[in-house]
Each structure stands twice: as structure tokens, then as C-alpha cells.
N, C-alpha and C positions, 0 to 999 in steps of 0.2 A: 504494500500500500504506500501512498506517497507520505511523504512525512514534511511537513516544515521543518524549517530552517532549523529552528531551537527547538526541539522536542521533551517529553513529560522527565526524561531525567534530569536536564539540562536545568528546565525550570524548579525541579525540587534541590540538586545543587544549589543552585542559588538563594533561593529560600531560606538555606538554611546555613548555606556560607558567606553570601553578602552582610546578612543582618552580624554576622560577627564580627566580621571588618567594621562595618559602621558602627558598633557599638563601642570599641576603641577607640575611634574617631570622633564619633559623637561627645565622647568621656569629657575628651582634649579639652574641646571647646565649647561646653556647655555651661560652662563660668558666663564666658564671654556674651554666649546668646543670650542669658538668661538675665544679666544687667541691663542688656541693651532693648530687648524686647521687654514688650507690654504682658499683663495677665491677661491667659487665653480664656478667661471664665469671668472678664470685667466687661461689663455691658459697652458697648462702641457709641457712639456718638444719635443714633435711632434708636437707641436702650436693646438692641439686639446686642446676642452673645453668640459669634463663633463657634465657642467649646473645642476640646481636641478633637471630632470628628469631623469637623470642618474642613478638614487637607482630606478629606476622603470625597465630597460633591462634587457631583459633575455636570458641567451645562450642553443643555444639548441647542447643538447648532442647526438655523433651518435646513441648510443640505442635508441632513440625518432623516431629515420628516419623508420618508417613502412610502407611511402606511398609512391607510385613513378608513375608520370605522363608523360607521351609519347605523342609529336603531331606525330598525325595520318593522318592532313589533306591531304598531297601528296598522300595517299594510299587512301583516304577514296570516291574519286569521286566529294569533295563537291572543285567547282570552282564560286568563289564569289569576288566580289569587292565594300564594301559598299563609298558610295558616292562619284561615279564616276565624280567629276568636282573641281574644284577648290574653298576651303574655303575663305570666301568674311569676315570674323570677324563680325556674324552676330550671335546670340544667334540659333536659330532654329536649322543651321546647325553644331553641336559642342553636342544637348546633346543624339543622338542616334551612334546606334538602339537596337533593342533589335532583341531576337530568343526564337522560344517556340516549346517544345519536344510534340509531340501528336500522337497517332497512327488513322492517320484519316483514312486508309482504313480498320483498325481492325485485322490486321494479327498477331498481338501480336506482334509488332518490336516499335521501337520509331521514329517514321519519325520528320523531322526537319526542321521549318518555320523561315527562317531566312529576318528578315524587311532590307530594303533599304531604302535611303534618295535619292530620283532619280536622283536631281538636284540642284543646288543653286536657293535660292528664290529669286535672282534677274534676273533668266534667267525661259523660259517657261519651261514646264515640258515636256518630247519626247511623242509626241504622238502616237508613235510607242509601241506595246508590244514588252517588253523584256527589252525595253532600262532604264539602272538603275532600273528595277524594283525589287523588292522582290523575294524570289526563295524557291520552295518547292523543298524537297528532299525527296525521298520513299525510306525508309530503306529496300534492298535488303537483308539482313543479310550477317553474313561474314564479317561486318565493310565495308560495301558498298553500298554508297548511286546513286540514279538514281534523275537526273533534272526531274522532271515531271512539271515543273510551266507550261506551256501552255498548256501541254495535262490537265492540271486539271482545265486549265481557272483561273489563278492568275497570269498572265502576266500583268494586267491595274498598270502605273507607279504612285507612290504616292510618297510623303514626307513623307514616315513613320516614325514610333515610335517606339511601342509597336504593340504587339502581344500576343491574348492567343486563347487556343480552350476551346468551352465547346459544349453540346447538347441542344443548346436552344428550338430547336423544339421538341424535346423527342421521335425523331425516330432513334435514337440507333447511331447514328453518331454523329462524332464531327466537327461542325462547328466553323467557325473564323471569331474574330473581330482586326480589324487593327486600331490601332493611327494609326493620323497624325498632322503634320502642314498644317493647311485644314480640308478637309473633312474625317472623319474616314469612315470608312468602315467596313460590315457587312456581310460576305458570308457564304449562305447557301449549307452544303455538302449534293448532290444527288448523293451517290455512287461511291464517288472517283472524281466527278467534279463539281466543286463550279459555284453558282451562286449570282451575289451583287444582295442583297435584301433590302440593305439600307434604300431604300428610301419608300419602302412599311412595311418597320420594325420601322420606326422613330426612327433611333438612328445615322443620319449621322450630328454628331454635329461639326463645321466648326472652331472649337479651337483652340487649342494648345495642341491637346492631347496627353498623355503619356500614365500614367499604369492605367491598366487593371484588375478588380476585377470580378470573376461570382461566385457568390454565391445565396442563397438562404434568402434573407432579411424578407421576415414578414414571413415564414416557411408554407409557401401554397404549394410547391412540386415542383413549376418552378424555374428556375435560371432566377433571374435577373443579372443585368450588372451595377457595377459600374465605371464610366470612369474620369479616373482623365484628370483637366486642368492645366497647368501652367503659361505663364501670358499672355496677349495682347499686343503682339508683335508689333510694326507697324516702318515700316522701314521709316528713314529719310535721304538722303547721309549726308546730314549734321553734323548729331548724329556721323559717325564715326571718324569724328576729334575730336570731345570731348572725353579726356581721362584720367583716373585718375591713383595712384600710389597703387598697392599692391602689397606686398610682393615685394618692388624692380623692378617689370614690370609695366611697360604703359600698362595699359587694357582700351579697347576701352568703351565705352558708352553703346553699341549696342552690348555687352557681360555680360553684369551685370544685373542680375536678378530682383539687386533693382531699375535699370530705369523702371520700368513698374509692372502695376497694373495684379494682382492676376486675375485669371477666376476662377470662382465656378463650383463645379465638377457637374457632372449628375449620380443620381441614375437612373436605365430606370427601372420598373416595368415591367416582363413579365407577360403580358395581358393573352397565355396562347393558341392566335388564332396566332401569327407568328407578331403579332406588341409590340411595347411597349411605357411606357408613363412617362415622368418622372418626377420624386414624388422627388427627392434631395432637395429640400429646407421644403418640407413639412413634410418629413421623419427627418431632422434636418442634414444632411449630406451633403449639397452641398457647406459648408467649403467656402465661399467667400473670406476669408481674405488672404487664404492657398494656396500659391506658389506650386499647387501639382505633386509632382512627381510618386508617387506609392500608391498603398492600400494594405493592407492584412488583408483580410479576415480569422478573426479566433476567437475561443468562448475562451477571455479571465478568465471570471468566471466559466466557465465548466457547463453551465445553460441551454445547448442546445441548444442555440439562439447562433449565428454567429456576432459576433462582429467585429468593423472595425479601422484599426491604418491607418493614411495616415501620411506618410511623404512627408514634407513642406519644398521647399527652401528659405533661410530666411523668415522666418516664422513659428510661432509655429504650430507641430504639432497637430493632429485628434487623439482625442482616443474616438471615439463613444460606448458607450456602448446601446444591442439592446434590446428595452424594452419588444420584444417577442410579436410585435403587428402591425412590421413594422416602426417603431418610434423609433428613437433612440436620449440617452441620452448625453450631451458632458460632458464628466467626466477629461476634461484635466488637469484639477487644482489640482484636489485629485488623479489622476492618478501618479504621478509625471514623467510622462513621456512624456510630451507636449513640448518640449525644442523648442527653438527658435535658431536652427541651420541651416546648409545646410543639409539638408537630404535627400538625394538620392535614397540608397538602403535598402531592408529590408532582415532577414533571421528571419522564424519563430520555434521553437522546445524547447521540453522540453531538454535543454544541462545541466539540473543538475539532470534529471530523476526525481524528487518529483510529477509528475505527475499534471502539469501544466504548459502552455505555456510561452516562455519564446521568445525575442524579440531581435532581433542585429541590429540598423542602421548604415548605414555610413554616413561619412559627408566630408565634404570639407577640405581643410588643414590649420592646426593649431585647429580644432574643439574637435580630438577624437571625432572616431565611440563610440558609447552605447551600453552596453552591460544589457538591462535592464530585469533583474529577477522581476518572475511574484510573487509574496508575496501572494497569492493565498491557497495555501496552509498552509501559517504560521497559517489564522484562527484571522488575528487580528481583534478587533470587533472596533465599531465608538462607540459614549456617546451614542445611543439609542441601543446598543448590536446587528447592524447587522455587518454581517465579510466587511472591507473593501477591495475595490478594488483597488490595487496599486503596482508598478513597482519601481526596486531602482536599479539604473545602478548600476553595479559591473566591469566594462570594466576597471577599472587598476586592482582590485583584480584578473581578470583573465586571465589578461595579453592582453589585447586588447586594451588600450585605449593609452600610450605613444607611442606605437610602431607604431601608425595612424596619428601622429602629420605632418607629412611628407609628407600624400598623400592624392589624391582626391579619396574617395571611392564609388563606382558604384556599382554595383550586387553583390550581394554576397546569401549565403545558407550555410546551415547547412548541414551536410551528412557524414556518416560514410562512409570513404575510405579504412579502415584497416579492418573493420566489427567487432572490438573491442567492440563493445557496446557503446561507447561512440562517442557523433555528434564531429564531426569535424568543419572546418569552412571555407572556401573559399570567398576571395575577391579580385574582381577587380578592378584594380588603374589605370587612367588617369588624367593628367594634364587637366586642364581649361585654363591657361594660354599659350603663345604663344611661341615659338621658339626666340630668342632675335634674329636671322641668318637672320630665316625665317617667316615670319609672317601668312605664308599660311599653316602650322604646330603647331601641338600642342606640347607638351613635353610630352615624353612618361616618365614610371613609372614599377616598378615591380606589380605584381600583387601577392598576399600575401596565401598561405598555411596552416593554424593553425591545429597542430595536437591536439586534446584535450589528458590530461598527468592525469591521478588520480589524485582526491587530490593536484593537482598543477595549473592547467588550463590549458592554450591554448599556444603553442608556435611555431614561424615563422618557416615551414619548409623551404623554401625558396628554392634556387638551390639544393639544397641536395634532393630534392622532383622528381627533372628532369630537364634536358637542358631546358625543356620547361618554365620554372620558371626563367631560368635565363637571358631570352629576356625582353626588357623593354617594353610597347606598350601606348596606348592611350586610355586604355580600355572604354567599356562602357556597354554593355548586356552580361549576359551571363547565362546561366541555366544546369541542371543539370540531367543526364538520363542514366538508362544502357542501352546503346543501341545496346549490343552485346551479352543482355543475359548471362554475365558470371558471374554475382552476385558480380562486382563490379560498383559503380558511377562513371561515367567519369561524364566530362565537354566540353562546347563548351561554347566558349568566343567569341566576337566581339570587332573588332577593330574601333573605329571612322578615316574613309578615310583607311582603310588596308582590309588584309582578314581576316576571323576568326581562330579561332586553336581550333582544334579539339581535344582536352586529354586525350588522354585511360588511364586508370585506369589499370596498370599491378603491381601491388603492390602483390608481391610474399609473405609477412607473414602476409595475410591475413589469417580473421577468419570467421568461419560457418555465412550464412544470411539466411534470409528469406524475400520475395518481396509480398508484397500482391496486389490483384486487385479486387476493387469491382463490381459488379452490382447488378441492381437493376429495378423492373420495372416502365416507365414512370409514371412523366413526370423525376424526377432525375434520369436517368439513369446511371450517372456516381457516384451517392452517395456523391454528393458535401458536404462537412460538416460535413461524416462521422467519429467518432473516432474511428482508432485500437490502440489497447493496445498490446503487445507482452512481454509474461514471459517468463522466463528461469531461473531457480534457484532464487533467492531472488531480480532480477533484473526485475525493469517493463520500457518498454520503449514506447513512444505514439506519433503517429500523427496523424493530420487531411488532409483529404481527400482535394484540391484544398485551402490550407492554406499558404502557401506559397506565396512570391509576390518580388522574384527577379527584379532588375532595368529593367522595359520595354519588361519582361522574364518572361519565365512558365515553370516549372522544370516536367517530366514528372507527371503522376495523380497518379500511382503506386507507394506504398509507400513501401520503403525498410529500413529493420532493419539487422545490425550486429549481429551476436551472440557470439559471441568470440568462444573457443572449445565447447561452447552448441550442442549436437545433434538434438536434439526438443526442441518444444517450445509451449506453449499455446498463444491462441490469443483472443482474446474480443475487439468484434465490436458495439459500440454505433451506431447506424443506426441514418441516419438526424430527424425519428420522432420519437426516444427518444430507439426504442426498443434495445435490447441488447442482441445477439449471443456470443454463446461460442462454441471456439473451439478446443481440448486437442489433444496433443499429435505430432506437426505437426512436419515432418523434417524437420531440415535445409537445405539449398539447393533446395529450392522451390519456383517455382513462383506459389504462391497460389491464385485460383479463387473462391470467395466467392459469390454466385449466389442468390439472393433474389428472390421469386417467389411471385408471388401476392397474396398467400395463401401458409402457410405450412412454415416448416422451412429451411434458407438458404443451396442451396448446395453446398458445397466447395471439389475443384478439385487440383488436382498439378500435 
């Protein structure tokens, strides 16, 4: 693969031998700086204060502005109003929802499963369908969605969460699994109308569910399901007069994650006959200690086994490595990516292109998001010469880690908007804490833009991006899908107690793409796990297939790459059982179908 100039060892060399020189240097003459300059924490002359993070901000220049986002939702048909009732300052009701892009009738559009919180858990849930329930929407084309939740039987009202599709039964459709606070839920798609199979699939676990992982764990052919918990909630009236101080607000009791003990997650084994069985503690992944909010499923060592990150709300995170036998190893320590923060969201891609996975979480405020590079390819070896596996956040090198000090970060993804070549990065921000007015409100937050800049990193596009940037909201889920077929990534976001906004992607100096879609025959029909590679001149760019793991959100399964002015491009597919297609010369401007036949070689269509 091509490599720049100065590659992952080069940059940890210096990391760790630069700052040693300087600090020598620094020693010398820090007498000197230190009479001559001003205190960095004395208000300036506007009563502003600097502070030391201040040599970390960046301004971003209008030549940077290539991306530009439009709400769409007035036009688009989608009419939603997540948690229809009044917030009671209760943990449960404050950390959704999420929404997951799917094309569950197969028409080639991205249709959109957006979760509901029905009701406050101190009041009963409506026994009626419809009422606060969750809402499918059947991409019409044209940027126009149709309600279809009761014509497809996803009317029943829940406390949702999370949401993702996969094809658990391996008849060529994609079916959904639903968090909740409660029982999750499990529906099986027969041709465009869902049936709950939960209870005869053994996976309706009565937690605190959140995110949602399907992937393929011991590499038998089926998707399994991993489902994250987060803690054991149990309400007391009591508990909401006990309150303590952060950040300057009275936060209730019964909003803080550390009043209450962790639930351990479920890995569910597909069986393979339409039930499943869960192996998460005997697999080594049922994380008890781990506040979980999400998983992402993805082959950190590039070993064709499917590895697994969970982020932990206070609580250190999962980095399970899969030992390719269904068993997996806890590599937290040596990983150094196991941090003991609020971590919320994930975004996974190779954003330095060396052709290895690479990691973004978010976290709570005052925390920095992570920006943790996969060292993978640097090739460093342990005292018995094998390569080690390990992550080194770079998130102030690349401009991501001061500029998060401010906000609560929830969903977020990587995606090239400009079709540059280069991931981009998206996140969304809502407050945890309370309105000081209003106590039945949360504080709303900008939700954040990063163009990735050569050789520079990542920088705020912020309002210059779209009106749509410069609205504050409450954010919480959100995912990411062309869902208009025009070869760029829009967004849909959620709002906790709002509606969603829906982002078109009209970004006019855009560059050439290519979107690819796999199949393949049962039982993996969708090719969970698969690697594409995409070249074009000296440039390789990679993702995996169902790798992703937005907050409580599933970014559609088709995987889309920029090409900046490239006209073709080659492609190389790593298939989930190791095989490896090649395919020369494809246009840009293609949604490419790559067709696996249970004998013979793949045929690909555009």
C-alpha cells in the first residue's frame, strides 16, 4: 500500500522524543518567558480569558468551506415527534433515540427507522398503536418519504433506544432489532411486513438496552447480535431530591450514571434455525463492569476475524480482541484505548488512509472526544517479536480534542461530504444537564462539522457549512445515508423531546464517488464484515461492511468513497471468508453491485 512521507512510526518517534528535547529547552528558558509574559488565566482587555488551551484553536479559512448542508425535513414527508410527554429528571428518559438507514423493501433507496421513547417511565405506556410509537418511513425517491409504520406492523409502542437492520434469517431481507428501556424487540421482515419474533428468537432481554452490534463472531456464516446494557435503573421518588453540584448545576440523583450499577451486555449466538443463545460471558464479552452505550464491530488487526470496541459510560472501555474461534481476548491495557471516560459515541474508518482502522469517540464535557489511531500498520513488535496491537489518540494533533471540551458528544461518523478523498467527520452535541429556567428541558448545543484539510487535520465547519449548523439542539442519534442517490452523504439527526432534521448534502464543489453494495449468498447475505479497498492513483481508501456503530444508529450498509477529479477507480473486496475479488477499471459515478454466486466469480453491475 502506499505510505506517506512520514509514517505511524515516525510520528510516535517523535511524540515521544521531540517533547524530550523540548522539555530541556523549555527548562532553559522558562525564567525568561515567564517575567516577560502576561498570566495566561488574566482576563484581556474584552474581560475574555485565553486559558492554556488556547495555543490549541483553530480558525477555519473560507477556502476550507466545501461542504454545505440543507434541512430538508419540511419537504421530505418525515413528520415525527420523539418523546411525546413530559421529562420527569429521570436517567432512561434523556439518553435517546437513535435512527437506522436500511433499505428493507430492496428497491435500492435508503428507507428510515427512526426509534421513539413512547412515554415517561412513570406513567403507563399507550396501549394504542401509533401513540409515541416509532415510525418507518419508505423512501419514495425524489427526497420523499411515505409513513408506512402500521401498514408494515411496527406500530406496538416501546421505550426505545437503538435500532439496527440486519438479515438474521438469510432470506434476503433485512430485518430489525429495537433497544429499549424494557423489553427489546426482535422483528422479523416477510416482504415488507414485520412480525415480533422475540420471544420465539430468545433475545427479548428486559435491560436497559442501547447499541446494537450484528456481526458475525466465531465466522460460521450467521450474524449474531450483540446488544449493549447500560445500568439498572430502578426509580425511587425519593432519589430525586438528592442532588449534587456539576459544572455549577444541581443535577438530580436519578440523572447520574454513577448512582447505579452496570448490566452486562449479551452476545446472542445465531443458532442458525431462527432462535438464538447467549454465549457473552463465555465468549468473554458480556463486559459487567461497562456502563454500555454502543459496540463497533470491526477487524482491528486486519486478521479477518471481526473485533469488538464498546464504549463505557464512566467506565472503562471494551476492546475485545476475536481469537477466531468465537472467544474473544480483553486487550484493554495494551490496547491503550480502554479510557475511563463518558463515552457515548463511536465513528469507525481508516481517516489517515494507511490502511487500517482507525477509531473516534465522544465523550461528555470537559472529557475530549478520542481520536485514537490504529498503530497497526506501524508493525511495532512486543519482547517475543509479535506486531503489537494498539491505539494512540491523536484528537488535539488533529484538531479534535480542545475544540470538544464544551460539549456532550453523541453520534457521530466519518464520511466524505466533498468526495475529496478524505473522511470527514460529523458530531452531534447535546447537553445532559438541565435548563437552570426550566427543569423539564435540557440545554441545547451546536452540533459540530469537521472538514478533514491535508496534512493539517480536521477543522469546525460550523454555520459556514449551513443554517442548518447554526441551530442549537439537544442532540442524541443520528446516522448517515445517501438517500437521494446523488453521490453525496446527507445526515438525519435526532433530537431528544424535538423533531429530527433531515440534511441534504448539496455541497456544489464536490468530487467524483463511487458507492458500492455487496451480496452475497446465504446465510451472510448482506457480507457483514466484508473489506472494500478503493484505488485511484496512489491513493487507497477502505471500509468494512456493517463496521460502523453511530450512538443508538446504523448508517446505511453501502459503502461510499470520494474520489476527488479520479474518473475510475479499482476496487478489492476481502469477502467475510477471507476470499479476495478484484475489480479494474470502474467509473466514478457508480453505484456499484458486486454479486457473489455460490460458485464462480463475483458479478458486478453499475
Amino acid at each position: 500500500m502506499p505510505k506517506r512521507g512520514i509514517n505511524k512510526r515516525h510520528v510516535l518517534m517523535l511524540r515521544w522524543g521531540v517533547p524530550t528535547v523540548l522539555l530541556t529547552i523549555g527548562a532553559a528558558i522558562a525564567v525568561v518567558f515567564l517575567t516577560q509574559r502576561g498570566d495566561p488565566m488574566a482576563p484581556g482587555e474584552d474581560g475574555s480569558i485565553d486559558g492554556l488551551t488556547s495555543v490549541l484553536a483553530r480558525e477555519t479559512t473560507d477556502d476550507m468551506v466545501t461542504i454545505s448542508l440543507q434541512d430538508q425535513t419540511d419537504e421530505s414527508g418525515i413528520v415525527f415527534k420523539h418523546f411525546p410527554d413530559t421529562r420527569r429528571s429521570v436517567l432512561p428518559e434523556d439518553m435517546g433515540s437513535g435512527v437506522a438507514w436500511g433499505d428493507y423493501d430492496d428497491d435500492g433507496d435508503q428507507d428510515l427507522f427512526i426509534v421513539n421513547f413512547a412515554a415517561s417511565i412513570l406513567e403507563p405506556l399507550p396501549k394504542e398503536a401509533g401513540a409515541g410509537s416509532s415510525r418507518l418511513y419508505r423512501n419514495e425517491g425524489g427526497g420523499q418519504f411515505q409513513d408506512v409504520t402500521e401498514m408494515a406492523g411496527l406500530g406496538q409502542p416501546v421505550r426505545g433506544n437503538g435500532a439496527a437492520w440486519s438479515d438474521y434469517d438469510a432470506d434476503g431481507d433485512l430485518d430489525l432489532y429495537v433497544t429499549a428501556w424494557g423489553k427489546n424487540r426482535l422483528y422479523r421482515n416477510d416482504d415488507g411486513v414485520f412480525t415480533d419474533v422475540t420471544e420465539e428468537a430468545g433475545v427479548g432481554d428486559d435491560g436497559f438496552g442501547t447499541g446494537i452490534a450484528w456481526f458475525d463472531a466465531d465466522s460460521d456464516g450467521w450474524i449474531d447480535l450483540y446488544v449493549c446494557n447500560y445500568v439498572d435503573f430502578k426509580y425511587h421518588e425519593d432519589d430525586l431530591a438528592r442532588r449534587e453540584k456539576q459544572y455549577g448545576a444541581e443535577v438530580p440523583f436519578t440523572l447520574n450514571p454513577s448512582s447505579y450499577k452496570p448490566q452486562p451486555n449479551r452476545l446472542y449466538h445465531n443458532n442458525g434455525d431462527g432462535t438464538f443463545t447467549d454465549v457473552a460471558e463465555a465468549s468473554g464479552v458480556d463486559d459487567p463492569t461497562g456502563r454500555s452505550l454502543g459496540a463497533a464491530p470491526f477487524d482491528f488487526d486486519l486478521d479477518g476475524d471481526v473485533d469488538l470496541y464498546v464504549a463505557n459510560d464512566v467506565s472503562a472501555n471494551g476492546v475485545f480482541l476475536n481469537r477466531g474461534d468465537g472467544t474473544f481476548e480483553d486487550i484493554g491495557a495494551s490496547s491503550l484505548a480502554a479510557d475511563y471516560r463518558g463515552a457515548m459515541g463511536m465513528a469507525v474508518g481508516d481517516m489517515d488512509r494507511d490502511d487500517d482502522f482507525d477509531l473516534f469517540v465522544t465523550h461528555w464535557i470537559a472529557q475530549e472526544n478520542a481520536a485514537f489511531e490504529n498503530m497497526h500498520s506501524a508493525d511495532w513488535k512486543d519482547d517475543q517479536g509479535n506486531r503489537r496491537m494498539f491505539f494512540m489518540d491523536s484528537a488535539e494533533m488533529l484538531g479534535l480534542g480542545q475544540v470538544s471540551l464544551k460539549t456532550v458528544g453523541w453520534s457521530t461518523g466519518f464520511a466524505d461530504f466533498d468526495n475529496d478523498g478524505l473522511d470527514d467527520l460529523w458530531v452531534v452535541n447535546g447537553h445532559t444537564l438541565e435548563e437552570e429556567q426550566d427543569a423539564t428541558r435540557l440545554r441545547s448545543q451546536h452540533m459540530q462539522l469537521f472538514r478533514q484539510v491535508p496534512g493539517e487535520g480536521f477543522f469546525d465547519l460550523g454555520e459556514a457549512a449551513g443554517e442548518s449548523l447554526a441551530t442549537p439542539l439537544v442532540g442524541r442519534g443520528g446516522a448517515s445515508a445517501d438517500f437521494d442517490r446523488d453521490g453525496l452523504v446527507d445526515l438525519l439527526v435526532v433530537e431528544q423531546g424535538g423533531a429530527p432534521r433531515l440534511l441534504h448534502n448539496v455541497s456544489e464543489l464536490a468530487g467524483n464517488h463511487l458507492t458500492v453494495q455487496l451480496r452475497q449468498t446465504p446465510p451472510n447475505t448482506r457480507a457483514l464484515g466484508a473489506i472494500v479497498r478503493v484505488r485511484s492513483g496512489d491513493i487507497t481508501q477502505m471500509r468494512q461492511i456493517g463496521g460502523q456503530a453511530a450512538y443508538l444508529s446504523q448508517d446505511m450498509l453501502d459503502v461510499h468513497f470520494g474520489l476527488g477529479d479520479f474518473e475510475v477507480a479499482d476496487l478489492e473486496v476481502t469477502w467475510p471468508d477471507g476470499m479476495v475479488s478484484e475489480h479494474r477499471q470502474i467509473p466514478a459515478g457508480s453505484l456499484v453491485r458486486i454479486v457473489r454466486p455460490e460458485a464462480g466469480d463475483p458479478v458486478v453491475t453499475w
